[in-house]
N, C-alpha and C positions, 0 to 999 in steps of 0.2 A: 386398498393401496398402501405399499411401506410408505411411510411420513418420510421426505428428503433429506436429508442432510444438511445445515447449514452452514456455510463457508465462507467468510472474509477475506477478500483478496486485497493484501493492501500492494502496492507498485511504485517507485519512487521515481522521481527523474531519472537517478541513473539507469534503472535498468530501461524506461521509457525511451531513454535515448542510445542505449548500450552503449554510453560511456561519451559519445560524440557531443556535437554541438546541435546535433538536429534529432528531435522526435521519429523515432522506429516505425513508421508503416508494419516493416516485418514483426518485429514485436509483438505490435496488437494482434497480426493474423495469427503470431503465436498464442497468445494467451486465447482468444478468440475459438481457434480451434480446438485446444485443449477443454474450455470449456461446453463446446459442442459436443465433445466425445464424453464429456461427464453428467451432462445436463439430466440424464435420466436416475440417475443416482443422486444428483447434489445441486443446490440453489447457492447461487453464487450473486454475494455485495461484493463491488469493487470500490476501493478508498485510493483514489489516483490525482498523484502528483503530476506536472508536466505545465500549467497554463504557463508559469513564466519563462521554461525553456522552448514553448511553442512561439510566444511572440520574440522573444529572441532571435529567432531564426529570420522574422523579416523587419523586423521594428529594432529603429535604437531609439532611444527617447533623449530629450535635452532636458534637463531643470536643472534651477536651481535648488530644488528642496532635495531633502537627504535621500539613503539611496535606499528606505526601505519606504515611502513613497512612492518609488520610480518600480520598485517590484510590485509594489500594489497597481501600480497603472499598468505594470504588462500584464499582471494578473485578469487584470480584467478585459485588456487585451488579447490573450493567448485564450482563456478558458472558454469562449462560443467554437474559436478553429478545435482544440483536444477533443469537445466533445462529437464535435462533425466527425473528427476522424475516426474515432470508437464507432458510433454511429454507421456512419459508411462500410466500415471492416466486419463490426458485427451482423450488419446484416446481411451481407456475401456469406453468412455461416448461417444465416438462419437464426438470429439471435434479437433481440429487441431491446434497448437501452431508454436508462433514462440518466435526467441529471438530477443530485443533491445538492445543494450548499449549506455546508452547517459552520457554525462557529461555536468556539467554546460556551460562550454564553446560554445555549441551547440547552446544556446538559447540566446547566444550574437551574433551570425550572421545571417544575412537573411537567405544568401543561404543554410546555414546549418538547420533550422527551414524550409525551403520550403521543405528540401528534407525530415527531417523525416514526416515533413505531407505526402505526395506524397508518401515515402512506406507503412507509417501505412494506409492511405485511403486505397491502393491496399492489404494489409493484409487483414483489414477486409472486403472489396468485397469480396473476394472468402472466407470467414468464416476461416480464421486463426485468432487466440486471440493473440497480442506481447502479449509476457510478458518481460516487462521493468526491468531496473535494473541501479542503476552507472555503470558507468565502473570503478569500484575500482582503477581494478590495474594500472590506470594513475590520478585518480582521489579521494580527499582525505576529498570532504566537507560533504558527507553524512555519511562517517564512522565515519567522528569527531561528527556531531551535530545534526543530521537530521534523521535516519533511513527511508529515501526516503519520508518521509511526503513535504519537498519542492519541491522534482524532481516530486512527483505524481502532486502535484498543479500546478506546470508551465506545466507539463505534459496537465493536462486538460484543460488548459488556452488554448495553444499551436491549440490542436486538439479539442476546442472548441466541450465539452462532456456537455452531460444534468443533470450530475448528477457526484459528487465527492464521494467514499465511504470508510472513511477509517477505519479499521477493526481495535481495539484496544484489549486491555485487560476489560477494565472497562464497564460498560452499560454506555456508551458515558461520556459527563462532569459531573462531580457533583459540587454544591454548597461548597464553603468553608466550610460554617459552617457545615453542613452535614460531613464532612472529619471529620470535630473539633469532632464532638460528636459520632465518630463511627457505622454512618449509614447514607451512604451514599444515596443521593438522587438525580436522572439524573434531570438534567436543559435540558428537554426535544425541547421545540423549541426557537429560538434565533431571536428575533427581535432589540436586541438593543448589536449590537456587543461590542460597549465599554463597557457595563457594565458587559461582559462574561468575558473579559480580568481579570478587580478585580478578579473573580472568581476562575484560576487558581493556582490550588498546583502544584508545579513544581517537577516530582517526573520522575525521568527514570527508564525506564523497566530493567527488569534483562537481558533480549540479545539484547534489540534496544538500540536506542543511541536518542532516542527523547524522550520520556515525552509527555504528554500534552500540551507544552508550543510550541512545535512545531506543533503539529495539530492545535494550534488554529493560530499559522502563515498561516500555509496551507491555511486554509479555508481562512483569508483574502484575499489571493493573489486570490483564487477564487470568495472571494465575488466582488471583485474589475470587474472583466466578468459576473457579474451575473450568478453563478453558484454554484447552494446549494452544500451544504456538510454535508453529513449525518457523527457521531463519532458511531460509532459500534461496540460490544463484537464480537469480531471475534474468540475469544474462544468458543463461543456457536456452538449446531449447525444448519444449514439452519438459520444462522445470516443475509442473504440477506431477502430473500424469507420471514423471521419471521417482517423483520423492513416493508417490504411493505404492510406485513399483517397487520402494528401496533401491533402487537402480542409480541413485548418487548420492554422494554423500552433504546432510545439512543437516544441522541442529532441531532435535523436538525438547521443547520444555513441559515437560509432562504438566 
C-alpha cells in the first residue's frame, strides 16, 4: 500500500464562522466532506480555532478580571460544544475525530513532543482526525497573538506533515500595491521568501487574533523542515479539493 500523505489543516475563527458571530454548521460539512473525498489519498491533522467564538454565541460573562481572563473562561466554555460539533458533522461523513490540547510549553520538552507524536501517530492509524487546539484555559499565547497559526506550524513541524494549509479569509497573500489600489491580486507561488515579507499589510481578522503577519511566521517555521504552505480562502467552498484542482487562486510557499 502507497504510504498517505500527511496534511495539516489549520482553520481560524474566521473562516469557522464565515465572517459572522456564530460558528458555521456548513462549514464543517464543508471541510468534512472535502475530507471524505480525500481520505483515501491523504491523513488529515486539524489545528481548530473557534471555542471562544462558540461560547459567544450563548454566553456573556461578567468579571471583574481583565478581558484575557474572560476569554480564557469562554475558552473553556465554548471548546466541549466545537468539538461536539465536528464530532456530530464528521461522522454524518463517516469520519472519526478526536480532541488535542497542546500548549506552547509541550514543545519545549522532549518527553512531552515524543508523546504527542506517539498518540497522534496512533489516532491516525486507526482513522481518527485530532482536532488540535490551545489549551486556552492555562494557556494565553495564541488568544493574545496567533489564532493558532504558530501552534499549527510547530504542529506540523513536530509530526513532520507533507503539506501545511491554512484556511484564511482572503485568496491567500496579495501584493502591496494591489491592496493600495483596490484590487487585490494573490502572489500566487513563493520562491523568494524575504521578498513576501515586504509584502505584508498587517491587518487582523474580525474573530482571529492573527492577520497575515502571522501566517507568514507560520509558514517560515515550516519552511525552515521543508514543508510548503499553501494560504487559502477558507471561506469558499471545497477550498481544499479547489486548490489541488488549481481551480482558485492562493498562495504556495514552496
Amino acid at each position: 500500500m502507497q504510504k498517505k500523505k500527511r496534511i495539516l489543516l489549520k482553520v481560524g475563527s474566521n473562516t469557522l464562522t464565515k465572517e459572522t458571530n456564530n460558528i458555521s454548521r456548513g462549514k464543517i460539512e464543508d471541510i468534512a466532506n472535502q475530507i471524505a473525498k480525500l481520505k483515501d489519498s491523504y491523513e488529515f491533522i486539524i489545528v481548530s480555532s473557534g471555542a471562544i467564538a462558540v461560547a459567544k454565541q450563548f454566553v456573556k460573562l461578567e468579571s471583574k478580571q481583565s478581558e484575557i481572563f474572560i476569554k480564557q473562561a469562554l475558552a473553556s466554555i465554548g471548546q466541549p460544544h466545537l468539538i461536539r460539533i465536528y464530532q456530530e458533522i464528521f461522522r454524518e461523513y463517516g469520519l472519526l475525530s478526536s480532541q488535542c490540547l497542546l500548549s506552547y510549553s509541550d514543545f519545549e520538552k522532549q518527553e512531552s513532543k515524543t508523546n504527542i507524536v506517539n498518540t497522534i501517530n496512533v489516532l491516525v492509524d486507526n482513522n481518527y482526525i485530532p482536532i488540535i487546539n490551545e489549551n486556552d484555559t492555562v494557556a494565553t499565547d495564541e488568544i493574545k497573538f496567533g489564532d493558532n497559526d504558530k501552534l499549527a506550524a510547530l504542529t506540523a513541524v513536530l509530526l513532520n506533515v507533507d503539506l501545511l494549509i491554512i484556511a484564511t479569509n482572503t485568496n491567500g497573500i496579495y501584493t502591496k500595491e494591489s491592496i493600495k489600489n483596490n484590487s487585490p491580486k494573490t502572489i500566487e507561488e513563493v520562491t523568494n521568501f524575504e521578498a513576501l515579507k515586504n509584502e505584508v499589510v498587517n491587518s487582523k481578522s474580525s474573530h482571529g487574533s492573527g492577520g497575515m503577519q502571522s501566517k507568514i511566521e507560520a509558514a517560515a517555521v515550516a519552511k525552515k523542515s521543508n514543508i510548503e504552505t499553501w494560504i487559502v480562502n477558507g471561506l469558499q467552498d471545497n477550498f481544499i479539493t479547489d486548490a489541488f484542482k488549481n481551480k482558485v487562486p492562493f498562495t504556495k510557499i514552496k
